[in-house]
gemmi code that builds the backbone of each chain (N, CA, C; Angstrom):
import gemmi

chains = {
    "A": [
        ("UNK", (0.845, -1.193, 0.000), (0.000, 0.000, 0.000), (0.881, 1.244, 0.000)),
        ("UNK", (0.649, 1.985, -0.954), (1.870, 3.498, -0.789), (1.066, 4.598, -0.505)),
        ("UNK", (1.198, 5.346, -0.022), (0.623, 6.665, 1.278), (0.391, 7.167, 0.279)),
        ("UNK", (-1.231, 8.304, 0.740), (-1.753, 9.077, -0.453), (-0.420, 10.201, -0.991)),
        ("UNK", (-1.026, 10.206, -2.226), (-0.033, 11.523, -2.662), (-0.400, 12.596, -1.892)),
        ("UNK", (-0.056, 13.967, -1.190), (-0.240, 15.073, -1.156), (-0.674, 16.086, -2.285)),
        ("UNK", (-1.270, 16.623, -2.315), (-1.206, 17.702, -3.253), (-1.433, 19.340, -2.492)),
        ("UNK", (0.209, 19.647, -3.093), (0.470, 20.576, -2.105), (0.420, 22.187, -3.360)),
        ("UNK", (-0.249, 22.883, -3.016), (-0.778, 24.274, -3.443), (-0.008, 25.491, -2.733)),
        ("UNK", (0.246, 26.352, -3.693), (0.561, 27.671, -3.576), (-0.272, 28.550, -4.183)),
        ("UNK", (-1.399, 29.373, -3.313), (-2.350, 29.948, -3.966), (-2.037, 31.936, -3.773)),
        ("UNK", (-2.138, 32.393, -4.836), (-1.691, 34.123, -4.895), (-2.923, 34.687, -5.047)),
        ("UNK", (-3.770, 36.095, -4.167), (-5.100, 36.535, -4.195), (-4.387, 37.753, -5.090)),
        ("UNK", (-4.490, 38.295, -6.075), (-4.219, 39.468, -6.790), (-5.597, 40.497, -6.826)),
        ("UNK", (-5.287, 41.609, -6.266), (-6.048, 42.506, -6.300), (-7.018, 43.133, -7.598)),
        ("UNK", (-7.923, 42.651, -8.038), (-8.494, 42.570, -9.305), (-8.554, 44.048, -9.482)),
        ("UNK", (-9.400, 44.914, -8.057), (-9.277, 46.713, -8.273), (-8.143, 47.781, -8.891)),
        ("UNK", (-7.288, 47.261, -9.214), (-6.394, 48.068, -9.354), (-6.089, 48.313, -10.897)),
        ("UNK", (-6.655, 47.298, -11.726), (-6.436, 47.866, -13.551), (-5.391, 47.281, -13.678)),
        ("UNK", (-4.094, 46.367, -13.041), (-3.058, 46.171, -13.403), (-2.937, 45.666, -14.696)),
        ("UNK", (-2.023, 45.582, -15.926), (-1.618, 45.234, -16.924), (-0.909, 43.694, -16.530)),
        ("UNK", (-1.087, 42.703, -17.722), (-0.821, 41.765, -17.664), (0.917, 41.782, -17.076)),
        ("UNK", (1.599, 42.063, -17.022), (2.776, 42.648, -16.777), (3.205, 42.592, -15.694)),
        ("UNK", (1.966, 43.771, -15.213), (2.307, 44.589, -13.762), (2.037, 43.494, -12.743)),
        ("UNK", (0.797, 42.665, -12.926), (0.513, 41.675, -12.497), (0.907, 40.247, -12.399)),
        ("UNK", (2.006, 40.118, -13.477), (3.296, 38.754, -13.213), (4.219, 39.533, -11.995)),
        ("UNK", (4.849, 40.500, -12.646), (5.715, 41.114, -11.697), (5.662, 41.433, -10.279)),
        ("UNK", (4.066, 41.305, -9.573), (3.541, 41.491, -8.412), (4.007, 40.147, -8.106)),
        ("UNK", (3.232, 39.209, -8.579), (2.693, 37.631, -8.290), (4.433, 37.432, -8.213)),
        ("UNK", (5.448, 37.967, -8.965), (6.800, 37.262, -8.572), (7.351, 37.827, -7.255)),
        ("UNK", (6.988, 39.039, -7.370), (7.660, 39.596, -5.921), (7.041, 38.546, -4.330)),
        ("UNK", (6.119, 38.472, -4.614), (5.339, 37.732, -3.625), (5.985, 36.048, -3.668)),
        ("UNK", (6.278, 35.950, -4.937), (6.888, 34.369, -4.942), (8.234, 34.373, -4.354)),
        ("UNK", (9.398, 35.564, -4.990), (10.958, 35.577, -4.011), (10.691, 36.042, -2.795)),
        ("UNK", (9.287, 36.872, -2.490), (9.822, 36.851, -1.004), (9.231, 35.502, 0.078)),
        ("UNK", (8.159, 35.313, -0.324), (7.582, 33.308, 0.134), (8.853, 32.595, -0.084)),
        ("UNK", (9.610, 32.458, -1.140), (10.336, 31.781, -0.832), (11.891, 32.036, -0.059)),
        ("UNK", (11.994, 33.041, 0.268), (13.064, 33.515, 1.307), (12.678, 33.145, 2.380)),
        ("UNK", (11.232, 33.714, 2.846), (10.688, 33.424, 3.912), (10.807, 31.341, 4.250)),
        ("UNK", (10.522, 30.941, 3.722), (10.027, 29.500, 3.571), (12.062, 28.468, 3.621)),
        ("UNK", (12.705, 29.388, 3.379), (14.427, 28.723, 3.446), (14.764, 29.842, 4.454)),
        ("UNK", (14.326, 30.768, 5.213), (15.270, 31.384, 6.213), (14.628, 31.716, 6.657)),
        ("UNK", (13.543, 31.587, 7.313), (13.056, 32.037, 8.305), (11.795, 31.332, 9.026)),
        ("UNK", (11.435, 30.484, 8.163), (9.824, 29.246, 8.865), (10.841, 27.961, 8.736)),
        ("UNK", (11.319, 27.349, 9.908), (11.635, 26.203, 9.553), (10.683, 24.828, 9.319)),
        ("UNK", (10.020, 25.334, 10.466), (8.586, 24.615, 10.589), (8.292, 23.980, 9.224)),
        ("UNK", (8.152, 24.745, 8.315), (7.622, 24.633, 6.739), (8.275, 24.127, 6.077)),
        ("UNK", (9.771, 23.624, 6.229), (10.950, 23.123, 5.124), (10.208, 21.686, 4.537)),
        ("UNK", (9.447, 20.513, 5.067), (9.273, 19.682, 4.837), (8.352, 20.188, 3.927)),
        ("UNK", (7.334, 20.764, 3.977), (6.016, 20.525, 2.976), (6.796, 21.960, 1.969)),
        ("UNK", (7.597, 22.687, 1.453), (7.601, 23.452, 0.840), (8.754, 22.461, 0.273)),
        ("UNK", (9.658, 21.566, 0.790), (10.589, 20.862, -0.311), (9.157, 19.373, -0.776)),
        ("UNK", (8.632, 19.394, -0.545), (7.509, 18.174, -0.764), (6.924, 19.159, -2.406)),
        ("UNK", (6.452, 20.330, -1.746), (6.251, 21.030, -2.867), (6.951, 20.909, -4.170)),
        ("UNK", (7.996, 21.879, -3.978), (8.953, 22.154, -4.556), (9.108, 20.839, -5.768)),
        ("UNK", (10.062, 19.361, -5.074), (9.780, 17.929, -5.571), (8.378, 17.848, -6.620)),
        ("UNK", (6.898, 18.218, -6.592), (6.103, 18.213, -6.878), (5.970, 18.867, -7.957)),
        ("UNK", (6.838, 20.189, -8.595), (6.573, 20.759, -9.757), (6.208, 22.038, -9.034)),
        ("UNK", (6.291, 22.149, -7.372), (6.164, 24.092, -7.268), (4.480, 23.955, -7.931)),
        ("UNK", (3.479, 23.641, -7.584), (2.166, 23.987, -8.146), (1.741, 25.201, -7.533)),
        ("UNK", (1.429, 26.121, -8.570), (0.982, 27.666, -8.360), (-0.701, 28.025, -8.516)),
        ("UNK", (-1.218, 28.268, -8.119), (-2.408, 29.309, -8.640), (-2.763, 30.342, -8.546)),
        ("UNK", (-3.513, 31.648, -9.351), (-3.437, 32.404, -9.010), (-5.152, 33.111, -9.008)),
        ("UNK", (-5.641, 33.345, -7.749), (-6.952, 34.070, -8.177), (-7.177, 35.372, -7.748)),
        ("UNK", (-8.263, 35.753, -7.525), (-8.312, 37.264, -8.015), (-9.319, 37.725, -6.694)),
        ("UNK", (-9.145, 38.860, -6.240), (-9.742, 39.852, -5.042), (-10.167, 41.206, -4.911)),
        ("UNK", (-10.982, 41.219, -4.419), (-11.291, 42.798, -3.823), (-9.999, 43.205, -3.434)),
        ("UNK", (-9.714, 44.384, -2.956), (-9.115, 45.257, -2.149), (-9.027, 44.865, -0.861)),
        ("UNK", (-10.401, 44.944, -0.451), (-11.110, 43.931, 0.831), (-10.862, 43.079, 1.387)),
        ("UNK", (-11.004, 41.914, 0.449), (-10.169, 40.788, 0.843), (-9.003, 40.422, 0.888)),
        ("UNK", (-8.280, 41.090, -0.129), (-7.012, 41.070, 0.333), (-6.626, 41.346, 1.806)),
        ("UNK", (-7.225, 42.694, 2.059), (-6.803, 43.710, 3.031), (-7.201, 42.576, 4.735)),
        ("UNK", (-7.951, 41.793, 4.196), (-8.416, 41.251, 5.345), (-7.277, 39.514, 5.637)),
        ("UNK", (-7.115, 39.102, 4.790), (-6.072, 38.387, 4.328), (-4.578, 38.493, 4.854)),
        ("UNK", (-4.678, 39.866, 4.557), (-3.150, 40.314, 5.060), (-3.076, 40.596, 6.679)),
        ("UNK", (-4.611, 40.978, 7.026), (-4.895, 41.166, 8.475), (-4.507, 40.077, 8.925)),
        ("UNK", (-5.342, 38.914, 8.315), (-4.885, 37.677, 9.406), (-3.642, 36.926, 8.986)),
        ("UNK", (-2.597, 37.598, 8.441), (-0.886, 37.430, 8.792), (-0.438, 37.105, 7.324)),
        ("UNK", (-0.959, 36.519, 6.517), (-0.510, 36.285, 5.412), (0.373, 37.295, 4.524)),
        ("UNK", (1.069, 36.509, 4.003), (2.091, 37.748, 3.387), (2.096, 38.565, 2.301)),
        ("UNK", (1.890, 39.702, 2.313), (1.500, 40.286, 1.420), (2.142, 41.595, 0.709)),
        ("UNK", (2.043, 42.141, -0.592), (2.812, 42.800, -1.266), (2.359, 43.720, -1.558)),
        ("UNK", (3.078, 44.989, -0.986), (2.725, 46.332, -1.381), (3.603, 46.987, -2.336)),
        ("UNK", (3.314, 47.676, -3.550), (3.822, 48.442, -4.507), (4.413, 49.540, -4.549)),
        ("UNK", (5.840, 49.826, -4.516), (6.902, 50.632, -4.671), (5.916, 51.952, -5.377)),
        ("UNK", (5.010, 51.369, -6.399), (4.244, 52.584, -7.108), (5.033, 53.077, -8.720)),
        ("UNK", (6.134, 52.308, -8.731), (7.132, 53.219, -10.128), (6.370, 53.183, -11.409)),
        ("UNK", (5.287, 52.276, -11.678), (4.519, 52.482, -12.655), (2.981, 52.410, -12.460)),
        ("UNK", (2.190, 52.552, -13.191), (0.567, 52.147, -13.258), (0.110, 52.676, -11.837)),
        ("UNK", (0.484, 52.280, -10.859), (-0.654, 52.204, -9.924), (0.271, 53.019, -8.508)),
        ("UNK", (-0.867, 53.566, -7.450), (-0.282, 54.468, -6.782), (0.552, 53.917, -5.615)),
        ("UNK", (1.683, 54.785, -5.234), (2.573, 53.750, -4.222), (1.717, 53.356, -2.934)),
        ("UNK", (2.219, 52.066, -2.752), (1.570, 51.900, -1.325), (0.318, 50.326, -1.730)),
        ("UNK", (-0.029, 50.451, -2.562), (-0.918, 49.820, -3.143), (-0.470, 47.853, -3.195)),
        ("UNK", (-1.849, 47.866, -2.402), (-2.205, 46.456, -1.941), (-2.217, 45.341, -3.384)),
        ("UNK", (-1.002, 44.852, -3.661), (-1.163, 44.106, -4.905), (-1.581, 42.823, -4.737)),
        ("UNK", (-1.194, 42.203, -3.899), (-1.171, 40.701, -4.152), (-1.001, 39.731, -2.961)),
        ("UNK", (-1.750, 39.247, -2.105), (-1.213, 38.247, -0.420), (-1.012, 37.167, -1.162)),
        ("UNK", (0.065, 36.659, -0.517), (0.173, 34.896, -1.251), (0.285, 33.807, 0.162)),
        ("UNK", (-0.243, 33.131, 0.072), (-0.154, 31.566, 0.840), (0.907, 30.794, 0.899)),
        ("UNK", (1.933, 30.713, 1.952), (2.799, 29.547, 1.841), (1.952, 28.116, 1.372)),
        ("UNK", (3.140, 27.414, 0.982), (2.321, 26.147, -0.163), (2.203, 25.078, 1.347)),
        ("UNK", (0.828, 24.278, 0.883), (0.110, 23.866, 2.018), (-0.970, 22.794, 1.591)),
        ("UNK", (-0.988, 22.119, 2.407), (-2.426, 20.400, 0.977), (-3.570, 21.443, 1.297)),
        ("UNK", (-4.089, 21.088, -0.348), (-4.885, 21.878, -1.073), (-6.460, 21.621, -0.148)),
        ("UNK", (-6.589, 20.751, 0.956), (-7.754, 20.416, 1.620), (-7.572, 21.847, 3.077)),
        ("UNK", (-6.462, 21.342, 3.283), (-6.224, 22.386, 4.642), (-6.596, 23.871, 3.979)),
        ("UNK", (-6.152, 24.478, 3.333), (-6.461, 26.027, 3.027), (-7.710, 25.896, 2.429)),
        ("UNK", (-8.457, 24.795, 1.677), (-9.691, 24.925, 1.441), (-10.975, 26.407, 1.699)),
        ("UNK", (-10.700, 26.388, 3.135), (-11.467, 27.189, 3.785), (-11.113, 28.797, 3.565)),
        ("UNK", (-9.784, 28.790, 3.434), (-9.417, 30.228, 3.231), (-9.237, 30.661, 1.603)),
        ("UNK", (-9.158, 30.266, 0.900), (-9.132, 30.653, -0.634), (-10.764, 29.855, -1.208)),
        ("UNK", (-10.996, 29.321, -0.664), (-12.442, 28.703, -1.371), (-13.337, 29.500, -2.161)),
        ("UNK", (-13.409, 30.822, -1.804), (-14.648, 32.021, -2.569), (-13.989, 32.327, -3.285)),
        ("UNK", (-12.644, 32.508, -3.765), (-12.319, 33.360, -4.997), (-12.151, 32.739, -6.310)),
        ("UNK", (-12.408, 33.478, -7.110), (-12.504, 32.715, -8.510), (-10.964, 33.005, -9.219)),
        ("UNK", (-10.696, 31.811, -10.181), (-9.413, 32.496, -10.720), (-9.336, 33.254, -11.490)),
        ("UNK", (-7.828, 33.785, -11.488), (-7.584, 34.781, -12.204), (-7.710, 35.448, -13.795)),
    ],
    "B": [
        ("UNK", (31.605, 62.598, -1.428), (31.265, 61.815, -2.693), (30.947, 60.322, -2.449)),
        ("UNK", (29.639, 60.092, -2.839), (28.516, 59.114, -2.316), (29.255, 57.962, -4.107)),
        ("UNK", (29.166, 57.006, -3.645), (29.363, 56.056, -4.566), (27.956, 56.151, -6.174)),
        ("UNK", (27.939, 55.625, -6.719), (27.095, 55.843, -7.601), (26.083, 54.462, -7.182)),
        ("UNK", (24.897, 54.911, -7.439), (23.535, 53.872, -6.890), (23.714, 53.158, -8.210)),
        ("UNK", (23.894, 51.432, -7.590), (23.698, 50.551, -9.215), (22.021, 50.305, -9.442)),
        ("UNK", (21.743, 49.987, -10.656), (20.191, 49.775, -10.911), (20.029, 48.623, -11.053)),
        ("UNK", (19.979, 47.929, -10.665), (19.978, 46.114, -10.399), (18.478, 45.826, -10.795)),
        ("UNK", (17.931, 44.934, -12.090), (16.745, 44.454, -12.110), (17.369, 42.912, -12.638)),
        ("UNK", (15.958, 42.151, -12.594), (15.965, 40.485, -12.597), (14.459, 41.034, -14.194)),
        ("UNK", (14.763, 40.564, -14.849), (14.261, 40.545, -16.303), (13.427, 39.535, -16.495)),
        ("UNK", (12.303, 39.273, -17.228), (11.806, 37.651, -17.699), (11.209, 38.246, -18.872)),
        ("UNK", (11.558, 37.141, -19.201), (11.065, 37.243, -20.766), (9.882, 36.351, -20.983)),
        ("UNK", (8.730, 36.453, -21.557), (7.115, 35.838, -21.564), (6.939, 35.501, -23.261)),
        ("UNK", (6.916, 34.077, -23.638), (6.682, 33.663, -24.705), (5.035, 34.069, -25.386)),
        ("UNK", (5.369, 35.308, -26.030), (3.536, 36.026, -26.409), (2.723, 34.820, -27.547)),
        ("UNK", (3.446, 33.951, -27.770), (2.977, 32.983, -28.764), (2.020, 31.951, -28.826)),
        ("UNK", (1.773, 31.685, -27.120), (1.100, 30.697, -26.296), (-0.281, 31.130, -26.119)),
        ("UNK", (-0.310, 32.379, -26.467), (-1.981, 32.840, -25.748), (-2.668, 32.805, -24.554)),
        ("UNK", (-1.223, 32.974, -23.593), (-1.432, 32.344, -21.738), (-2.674, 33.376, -21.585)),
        ("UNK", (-3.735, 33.584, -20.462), (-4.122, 33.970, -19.889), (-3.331, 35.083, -19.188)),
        ("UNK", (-3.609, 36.189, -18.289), (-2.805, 36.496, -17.473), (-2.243, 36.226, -16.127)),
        ("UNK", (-3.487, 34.976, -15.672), (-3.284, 34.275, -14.295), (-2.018, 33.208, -14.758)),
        ("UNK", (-1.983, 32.838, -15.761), (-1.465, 31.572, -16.674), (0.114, 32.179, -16.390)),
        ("UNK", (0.084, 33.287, -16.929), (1.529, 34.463, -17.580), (1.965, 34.392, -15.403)),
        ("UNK", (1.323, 34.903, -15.071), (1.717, 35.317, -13.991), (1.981, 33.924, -12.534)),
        ("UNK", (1.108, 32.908, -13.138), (1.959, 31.720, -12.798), (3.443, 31.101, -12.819)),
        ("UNK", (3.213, 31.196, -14.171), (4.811, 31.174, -14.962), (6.063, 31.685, -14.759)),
        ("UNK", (5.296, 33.376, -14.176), (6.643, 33.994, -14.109), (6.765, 33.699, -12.659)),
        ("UNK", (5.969, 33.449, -11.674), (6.225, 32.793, -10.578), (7.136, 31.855, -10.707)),
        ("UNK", (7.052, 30.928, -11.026), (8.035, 29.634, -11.250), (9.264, 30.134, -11.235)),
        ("UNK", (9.518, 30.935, -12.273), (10.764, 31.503, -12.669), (11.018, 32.299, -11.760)),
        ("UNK", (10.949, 32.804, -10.948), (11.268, 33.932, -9.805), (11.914, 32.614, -8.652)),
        ("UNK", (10.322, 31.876, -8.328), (10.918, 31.182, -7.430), (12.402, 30.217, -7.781)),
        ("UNK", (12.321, 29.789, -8.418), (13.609, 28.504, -9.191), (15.048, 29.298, -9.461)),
        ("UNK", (14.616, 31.011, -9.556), (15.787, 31.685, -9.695), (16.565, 31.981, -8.149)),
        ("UNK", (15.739, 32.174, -7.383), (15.619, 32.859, -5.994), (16.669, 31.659, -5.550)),
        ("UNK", (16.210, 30.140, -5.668), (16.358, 29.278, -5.056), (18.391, 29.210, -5.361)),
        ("UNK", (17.959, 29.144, -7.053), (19.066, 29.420, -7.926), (20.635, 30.448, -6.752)),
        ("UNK", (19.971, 31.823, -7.400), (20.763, 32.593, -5.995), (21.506, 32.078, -5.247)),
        ("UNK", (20.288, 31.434, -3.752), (20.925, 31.239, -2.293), (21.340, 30.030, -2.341)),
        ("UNK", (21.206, 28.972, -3.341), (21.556, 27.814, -2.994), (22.840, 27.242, -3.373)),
        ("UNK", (22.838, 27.825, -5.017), (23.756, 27.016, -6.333), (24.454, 28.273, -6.678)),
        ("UNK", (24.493, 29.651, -6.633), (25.601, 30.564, -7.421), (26.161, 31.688, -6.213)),
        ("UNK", (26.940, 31.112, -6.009), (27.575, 32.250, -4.610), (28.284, 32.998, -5.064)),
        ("UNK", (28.458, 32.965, -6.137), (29.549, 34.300, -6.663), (28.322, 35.339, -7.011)),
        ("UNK", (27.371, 35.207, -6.877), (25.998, 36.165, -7.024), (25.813, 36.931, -5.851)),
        ("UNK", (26.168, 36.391, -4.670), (25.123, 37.008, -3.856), (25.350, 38.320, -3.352)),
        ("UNK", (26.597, 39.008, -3.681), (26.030, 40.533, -3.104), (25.431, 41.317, -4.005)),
        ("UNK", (24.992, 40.598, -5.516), (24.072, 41.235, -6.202), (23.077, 40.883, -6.109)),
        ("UNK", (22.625, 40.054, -5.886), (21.064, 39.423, -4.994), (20.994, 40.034, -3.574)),
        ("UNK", (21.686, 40.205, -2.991), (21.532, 40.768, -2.035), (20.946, 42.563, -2.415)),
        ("UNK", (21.789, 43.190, -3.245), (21.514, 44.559, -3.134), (20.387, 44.586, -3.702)),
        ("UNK", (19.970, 44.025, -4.942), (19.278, 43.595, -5.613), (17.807, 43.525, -4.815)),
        ("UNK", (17.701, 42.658, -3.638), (16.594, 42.905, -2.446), (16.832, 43.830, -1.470)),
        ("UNK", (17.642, 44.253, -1.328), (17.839, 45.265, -0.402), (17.019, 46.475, -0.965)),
        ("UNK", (16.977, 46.547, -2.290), (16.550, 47.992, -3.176), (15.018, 47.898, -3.844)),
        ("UNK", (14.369, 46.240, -3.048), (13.129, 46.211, -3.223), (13.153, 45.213, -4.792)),
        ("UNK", (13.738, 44.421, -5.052), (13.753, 43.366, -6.018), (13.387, 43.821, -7.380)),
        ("UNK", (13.874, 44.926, -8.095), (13.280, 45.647, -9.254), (12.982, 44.555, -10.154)),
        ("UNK", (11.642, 44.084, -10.963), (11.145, 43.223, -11.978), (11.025, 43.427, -13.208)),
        ("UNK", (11.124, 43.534, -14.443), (10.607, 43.688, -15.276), (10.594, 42.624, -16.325)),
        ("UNK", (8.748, 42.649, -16.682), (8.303, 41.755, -17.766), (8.467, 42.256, -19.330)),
        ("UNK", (8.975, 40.908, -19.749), (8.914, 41.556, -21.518), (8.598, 40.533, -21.848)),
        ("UNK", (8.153, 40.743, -23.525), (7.570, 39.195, -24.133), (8.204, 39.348, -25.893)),
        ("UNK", (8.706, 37.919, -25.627), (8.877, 37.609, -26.624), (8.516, 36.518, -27.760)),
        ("UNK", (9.260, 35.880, -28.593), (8.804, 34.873, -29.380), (9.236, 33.426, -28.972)),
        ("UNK", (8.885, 32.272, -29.142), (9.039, 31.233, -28.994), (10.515, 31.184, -29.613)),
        ("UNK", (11.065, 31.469, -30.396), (12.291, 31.483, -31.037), (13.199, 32.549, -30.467)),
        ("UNK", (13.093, 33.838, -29.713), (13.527, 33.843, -29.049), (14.019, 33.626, -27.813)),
        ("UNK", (13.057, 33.222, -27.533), (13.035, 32.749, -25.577), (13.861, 31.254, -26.073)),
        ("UNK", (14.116, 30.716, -27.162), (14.840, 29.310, -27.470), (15.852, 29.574, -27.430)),
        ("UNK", (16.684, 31.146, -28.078), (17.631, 31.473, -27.616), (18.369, 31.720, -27.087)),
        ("UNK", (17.504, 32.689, -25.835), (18.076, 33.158, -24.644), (18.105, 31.446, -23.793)),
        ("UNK", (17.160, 30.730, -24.223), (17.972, 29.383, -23.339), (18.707, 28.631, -24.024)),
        ("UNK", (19.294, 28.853, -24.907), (20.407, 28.103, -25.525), (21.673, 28.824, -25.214)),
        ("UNK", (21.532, 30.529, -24.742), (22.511, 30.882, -23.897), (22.650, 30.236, -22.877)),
        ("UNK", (22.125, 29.881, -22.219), (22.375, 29.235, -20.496), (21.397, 29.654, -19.740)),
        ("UNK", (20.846, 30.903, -20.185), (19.798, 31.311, -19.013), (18.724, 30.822, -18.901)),
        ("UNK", (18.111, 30.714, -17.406), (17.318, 29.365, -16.743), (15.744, 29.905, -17.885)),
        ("UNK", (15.048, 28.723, -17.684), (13.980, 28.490, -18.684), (13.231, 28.015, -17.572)),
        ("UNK", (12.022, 28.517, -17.999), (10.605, 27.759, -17.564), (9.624, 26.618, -18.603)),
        ("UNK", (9.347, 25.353, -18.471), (8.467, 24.690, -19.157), (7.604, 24.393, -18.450)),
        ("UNK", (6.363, 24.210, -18.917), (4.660, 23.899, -18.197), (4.535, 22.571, -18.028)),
        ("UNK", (4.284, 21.905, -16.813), (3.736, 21.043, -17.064), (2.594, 20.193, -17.987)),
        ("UNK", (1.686, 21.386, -18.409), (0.804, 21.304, -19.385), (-0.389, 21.289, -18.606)),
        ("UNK", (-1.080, 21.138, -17.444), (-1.725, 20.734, -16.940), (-3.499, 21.741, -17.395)),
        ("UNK", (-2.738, 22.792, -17.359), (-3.953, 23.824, -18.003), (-3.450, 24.880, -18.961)),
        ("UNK", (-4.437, 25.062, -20.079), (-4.172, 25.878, -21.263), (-3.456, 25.144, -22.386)),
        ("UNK", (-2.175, 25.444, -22.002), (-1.303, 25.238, -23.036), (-0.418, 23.504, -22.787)),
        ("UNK", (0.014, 23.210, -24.083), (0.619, 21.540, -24.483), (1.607, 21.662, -23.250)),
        ("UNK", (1.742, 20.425, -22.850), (2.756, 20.183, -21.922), (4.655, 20.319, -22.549)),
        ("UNK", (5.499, 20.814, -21.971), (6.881, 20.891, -22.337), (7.312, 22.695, -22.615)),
        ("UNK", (6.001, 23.343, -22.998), (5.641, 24.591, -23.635), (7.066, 25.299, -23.037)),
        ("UNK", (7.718, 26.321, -23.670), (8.621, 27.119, -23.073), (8.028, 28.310, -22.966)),
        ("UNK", (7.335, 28.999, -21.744), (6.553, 29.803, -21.139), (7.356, 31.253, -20.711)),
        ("UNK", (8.700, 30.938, -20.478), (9.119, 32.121, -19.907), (10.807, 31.533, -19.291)),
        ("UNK", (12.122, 32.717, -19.739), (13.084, 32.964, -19.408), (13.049, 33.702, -18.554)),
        ("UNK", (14.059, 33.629, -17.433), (14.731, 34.515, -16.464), (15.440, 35.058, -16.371)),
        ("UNK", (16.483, 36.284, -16.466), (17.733, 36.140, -16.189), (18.084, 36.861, -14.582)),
        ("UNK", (19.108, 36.316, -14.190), (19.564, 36.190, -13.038), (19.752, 37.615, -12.476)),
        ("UNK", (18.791, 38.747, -11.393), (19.741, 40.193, -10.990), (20.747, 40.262, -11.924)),
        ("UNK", (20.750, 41.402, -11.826), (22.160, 41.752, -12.504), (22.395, 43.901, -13.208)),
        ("UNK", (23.398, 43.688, -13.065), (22.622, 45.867, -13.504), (22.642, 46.016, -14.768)),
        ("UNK", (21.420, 47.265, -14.628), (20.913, 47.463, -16.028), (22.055, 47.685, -17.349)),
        ("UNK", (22.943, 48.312, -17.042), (23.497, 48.967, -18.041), (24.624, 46.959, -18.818)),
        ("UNK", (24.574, 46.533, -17.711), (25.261, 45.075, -18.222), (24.656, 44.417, -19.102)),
        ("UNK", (23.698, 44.452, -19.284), (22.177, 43.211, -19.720), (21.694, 43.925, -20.644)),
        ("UNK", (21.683, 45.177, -20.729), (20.956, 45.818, -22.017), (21.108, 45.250, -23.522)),
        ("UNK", (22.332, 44.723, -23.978), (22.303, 43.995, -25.363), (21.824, 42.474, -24.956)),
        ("UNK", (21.335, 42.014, -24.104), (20.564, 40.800, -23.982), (18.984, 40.969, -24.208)),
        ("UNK", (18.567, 42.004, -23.731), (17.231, 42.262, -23.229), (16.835, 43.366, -23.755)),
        ("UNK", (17.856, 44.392, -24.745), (17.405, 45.350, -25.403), (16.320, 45.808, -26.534)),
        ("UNK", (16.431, 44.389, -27.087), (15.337, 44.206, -28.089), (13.659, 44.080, -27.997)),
        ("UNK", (13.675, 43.637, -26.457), (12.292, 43.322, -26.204), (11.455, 44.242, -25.924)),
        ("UNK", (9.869, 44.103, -26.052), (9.240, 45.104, -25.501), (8.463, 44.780, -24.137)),
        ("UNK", (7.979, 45.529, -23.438), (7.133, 45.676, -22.245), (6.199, 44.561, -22.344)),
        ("UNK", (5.722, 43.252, -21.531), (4.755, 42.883, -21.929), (3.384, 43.494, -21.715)),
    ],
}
model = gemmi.Model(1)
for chain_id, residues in chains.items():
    chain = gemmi.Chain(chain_id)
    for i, (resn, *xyz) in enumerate(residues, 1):
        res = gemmi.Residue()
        res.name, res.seqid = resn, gemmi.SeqId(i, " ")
        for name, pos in zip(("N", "CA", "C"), xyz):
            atom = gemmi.Atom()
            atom.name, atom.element = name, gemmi.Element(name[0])
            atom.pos, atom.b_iso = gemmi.Position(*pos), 0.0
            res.add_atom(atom)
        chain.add_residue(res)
    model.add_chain(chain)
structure = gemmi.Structure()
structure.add_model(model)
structure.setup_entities()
């Protein structure tokens, strides 16, 4: 008998309010990915097992889409999240994108479940 | 007399040929951020006080897009490549998106000069 697979998720809420350009909006979603993954090798050790489980897995990404709101509420309850320097499109300061350390896709269920993708 | 500020950005290049979505595009360039990041701290130590300043100055990004024949190029230079699993949208193996590694602007400009904004 061999142990279920995991299926381990990395889910990104991108702020749909803001008009970003296809562009502006990789470039968010990456900032949020080098800093998760700094965070996830220097500083959560806790997490090394299921983020190299990940990782092994192909790194599975998704990305869906948010209010302002929800983000804003997202980021309240600790999740990490990315605010905009401002150098193009959109005004500095600006709530782009919270992302989820990667985690089985049943456990976060509850917290990404309402949003639709991107 | 203050040293001169270097302009350090990390570049990706987005294969416009695929017809990604922008959740799709911004997946992708995830991958490539993360796999570079990893790249960095793990495998190129003669990098890191340009990765370092590089985040120190807020991780400058910029997206450009190019052709399937070019992005074949820039990875037939050496620089790291992204392929899709295939799982959604586009054929599996797809070459989705190049990276190249931090590095300052004025160095990289005949690599990356040709492209436009995606």
């Amino acid at each position: 008998m061999t142990a279920p697979t995991r299926d381990i998720v990395q889910y990104y809420v991108v702020n749909s309010e803001l008009g970003m350009s296809p562009g502006k909006i990789a470039a968010q979603v990456a900032h949020a990915a080098t800093t998760m993954t700094l965070h996830c090798l220097l500083n959560d050790k806790s997490s090394h097992a299921t983020f190299q489980a990940w990782l092994n897995a192909g790194q599975k990404k998704i990305v869906l889409r948010g209010t302002e709101a929800e983000l804003l509420r997202l980021s309240e309850s600790g999740y990490l999240s990315i605010r905009d320097a401002g150098h193009t499109e959109i005004p500095s300061g600006s709530l782009t994108v919270v992302v989820l350390p990667p985690a089985d896709k049943e456990e976060i269920r509850s917290v990404v479940g309402g949003f639709k993708l991107m």
